[in-house]
PLY file of the C-alpha trace (Angstrom):
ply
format ascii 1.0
element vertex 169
property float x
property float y
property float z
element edge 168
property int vertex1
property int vertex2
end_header
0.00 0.00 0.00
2.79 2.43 0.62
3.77 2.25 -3.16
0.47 3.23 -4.15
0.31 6.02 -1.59
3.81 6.94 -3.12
3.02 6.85 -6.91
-0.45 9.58 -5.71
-2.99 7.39 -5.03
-4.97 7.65 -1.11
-8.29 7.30 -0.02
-10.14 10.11 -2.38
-8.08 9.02 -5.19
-11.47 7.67 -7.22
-12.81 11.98 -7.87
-10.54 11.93 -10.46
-8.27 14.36 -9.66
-5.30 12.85 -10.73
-6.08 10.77 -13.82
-6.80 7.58 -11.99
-9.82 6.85 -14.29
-6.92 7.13 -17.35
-5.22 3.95 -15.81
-8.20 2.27 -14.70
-9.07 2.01 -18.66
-5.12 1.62 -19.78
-5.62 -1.79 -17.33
-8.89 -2.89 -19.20
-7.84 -1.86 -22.65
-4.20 -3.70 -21.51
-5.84 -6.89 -20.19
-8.52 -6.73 -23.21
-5.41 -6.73 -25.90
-4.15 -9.53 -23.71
-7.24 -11.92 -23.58
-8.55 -10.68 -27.47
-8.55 -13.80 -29.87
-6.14 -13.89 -33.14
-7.72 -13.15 -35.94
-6.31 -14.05 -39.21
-7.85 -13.76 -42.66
-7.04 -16.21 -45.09
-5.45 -13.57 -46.71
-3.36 -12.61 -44.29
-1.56 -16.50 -44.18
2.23 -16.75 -45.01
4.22 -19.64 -45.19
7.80 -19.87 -44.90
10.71 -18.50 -45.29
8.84 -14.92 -45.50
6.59 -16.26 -42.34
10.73 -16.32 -40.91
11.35 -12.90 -41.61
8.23 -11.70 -40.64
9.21 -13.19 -37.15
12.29 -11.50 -37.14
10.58 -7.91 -37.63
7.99 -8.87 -34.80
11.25 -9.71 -32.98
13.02 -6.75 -33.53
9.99 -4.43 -32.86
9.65 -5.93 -29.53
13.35 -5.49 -28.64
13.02 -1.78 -29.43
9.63 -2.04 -27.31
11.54 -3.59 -24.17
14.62 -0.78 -24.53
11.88 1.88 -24.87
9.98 0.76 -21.62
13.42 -0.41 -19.95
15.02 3.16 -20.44
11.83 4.84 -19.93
11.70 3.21 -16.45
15.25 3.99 -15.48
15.29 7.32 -16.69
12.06 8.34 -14.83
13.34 7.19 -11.62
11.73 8.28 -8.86
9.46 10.65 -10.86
7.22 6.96 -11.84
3.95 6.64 -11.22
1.19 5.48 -12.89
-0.90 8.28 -12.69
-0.79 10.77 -15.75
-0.45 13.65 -12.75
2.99 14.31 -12.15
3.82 14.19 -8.39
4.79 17.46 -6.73
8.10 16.11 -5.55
9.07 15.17 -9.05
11.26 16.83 -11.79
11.01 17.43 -15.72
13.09 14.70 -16.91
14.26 15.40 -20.46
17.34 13.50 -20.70
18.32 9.78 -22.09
15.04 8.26 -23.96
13.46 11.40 -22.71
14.88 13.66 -25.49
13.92 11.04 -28.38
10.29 10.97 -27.44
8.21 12.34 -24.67
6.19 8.95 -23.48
8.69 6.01 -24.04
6.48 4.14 -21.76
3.61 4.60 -24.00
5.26 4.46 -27.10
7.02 0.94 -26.23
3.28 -0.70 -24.82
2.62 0.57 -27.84
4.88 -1.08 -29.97
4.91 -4.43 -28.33
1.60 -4.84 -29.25
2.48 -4.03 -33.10
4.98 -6.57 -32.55
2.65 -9.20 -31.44
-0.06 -8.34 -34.09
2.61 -8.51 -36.49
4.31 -11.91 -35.13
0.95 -13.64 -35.11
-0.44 -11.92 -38.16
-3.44 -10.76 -36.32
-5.94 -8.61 -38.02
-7.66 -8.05 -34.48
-4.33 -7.34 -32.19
-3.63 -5.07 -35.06
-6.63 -3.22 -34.64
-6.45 -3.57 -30.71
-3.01 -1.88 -31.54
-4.42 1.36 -32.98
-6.95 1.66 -30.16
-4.06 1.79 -27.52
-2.07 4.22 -29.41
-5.45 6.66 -29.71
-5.84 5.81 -26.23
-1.90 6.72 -25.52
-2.26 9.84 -27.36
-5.21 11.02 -25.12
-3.99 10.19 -22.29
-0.78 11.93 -23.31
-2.53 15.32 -24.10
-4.16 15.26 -20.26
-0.71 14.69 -18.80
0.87 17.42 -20.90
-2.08 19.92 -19.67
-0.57 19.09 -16.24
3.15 18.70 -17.36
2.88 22.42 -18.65
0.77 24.08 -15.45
3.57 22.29 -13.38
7.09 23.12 -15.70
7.32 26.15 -17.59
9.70 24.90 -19.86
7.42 22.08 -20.77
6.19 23.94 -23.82
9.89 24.46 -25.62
10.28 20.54 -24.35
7.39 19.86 -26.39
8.58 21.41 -29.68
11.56 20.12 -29.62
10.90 16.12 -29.09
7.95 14.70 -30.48
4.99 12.72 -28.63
5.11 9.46 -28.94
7.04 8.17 -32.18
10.75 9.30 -32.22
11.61 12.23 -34.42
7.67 11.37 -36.53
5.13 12.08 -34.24
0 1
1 2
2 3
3 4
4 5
5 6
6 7
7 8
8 9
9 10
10 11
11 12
12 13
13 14
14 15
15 16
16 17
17 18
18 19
19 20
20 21
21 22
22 23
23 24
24 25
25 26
26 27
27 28
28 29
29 30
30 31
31 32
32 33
33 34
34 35
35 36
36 37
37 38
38 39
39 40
40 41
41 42
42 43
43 44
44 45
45 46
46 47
47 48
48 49
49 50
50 51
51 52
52 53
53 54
54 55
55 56
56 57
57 58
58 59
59 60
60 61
61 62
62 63
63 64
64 65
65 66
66 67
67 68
68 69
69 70
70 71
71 72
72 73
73 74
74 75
75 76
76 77
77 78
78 79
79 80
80 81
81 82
82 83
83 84
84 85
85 86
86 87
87 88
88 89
89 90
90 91
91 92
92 93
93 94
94 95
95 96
96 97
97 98
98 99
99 100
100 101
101 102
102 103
103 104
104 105
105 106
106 107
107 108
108 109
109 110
110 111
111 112
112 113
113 114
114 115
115 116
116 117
117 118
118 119
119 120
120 121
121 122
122 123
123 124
124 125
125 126
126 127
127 128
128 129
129 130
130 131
131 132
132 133
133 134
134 135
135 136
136 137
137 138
138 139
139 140
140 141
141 142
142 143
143 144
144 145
145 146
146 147
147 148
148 149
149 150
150 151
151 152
152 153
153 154
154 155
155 156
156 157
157 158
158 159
159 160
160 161
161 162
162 163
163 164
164 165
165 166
166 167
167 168
């Protein structure tokens, strides 16, 4: 319970205040992508050897999904929490993955889940995909609103690394 406390939740936590709702439905859109069926259309089937290398880009993807979560994690240091509110002890962290993109965290959920979609060739994941990356984006813009009330030098922070793909978008 202290870890929660820590990261900004307490007892009143549910109003709102602090984005909790925004990770209640991260968790069920998460869990949903986890428990959602493959679906693959006939059209969609390869066999090998391009099935192989098809494998290796899911492979690679997910890699660069693990160092983008790994380093995101790391970097943040105590400044983590769950919560899109920052916590009023924390700091503006713009170093390390931090000045390639602006949610590493989101951006590597993100693109494990392109990975899987693509490993398994799943129309649905894919789909699933694209729904947590809207999702990521909105949440993003709420945190930014309090990013920028909190840092004043959130706004030149902003223009000069982008959102949530590196050096794109």
């Amino acid at each position: 319970m202290k870890q929660l406390s820590d990261w900004g939740f307490h007892s009143a936590s549910w109003k709102g205040e602090r984005g909790e709702y925004w990770v209640l439905v991260q968790a069920i859109l998460m869990l949903g992508y986890v428990l959602l069926p493959v679906y693959r259309p006939a059209w969609l089937r390869i066999e090998p050897p391009l099935l192989y290398g098809v494998w290796a880009l899911a492979g690679v993807l997910f890699l660069l999904a693990l160092v983008l979560i790994g380093k995101g994690l790391v970097d943040l240091g105590s400044n983590l929490t769950p919560l899109p509110y920052p916590k009023p002890e924390g700091e503006l962290v713009q170093t390390g993955i931090y000045s390639v993109v602006r949610h590493p965290l989101y951006s590597g959920v993100t693109l494990a889940a392109k990975a899987y979609a693509i490993g398994q060739l799943s129309l649905s994941h894919f789909v699933a995909m694209l729904l947590l990356f809207v999702f990521f984006n909105f949440k993003a813009n709420q945190e930014e609103s309090w990013l920028s009330q909190k840092y004043p030098d959130y706004s030149e922070y902003r223009q000069r690394v982008k959102k949530l793909i590196p050096w794109v978008y």
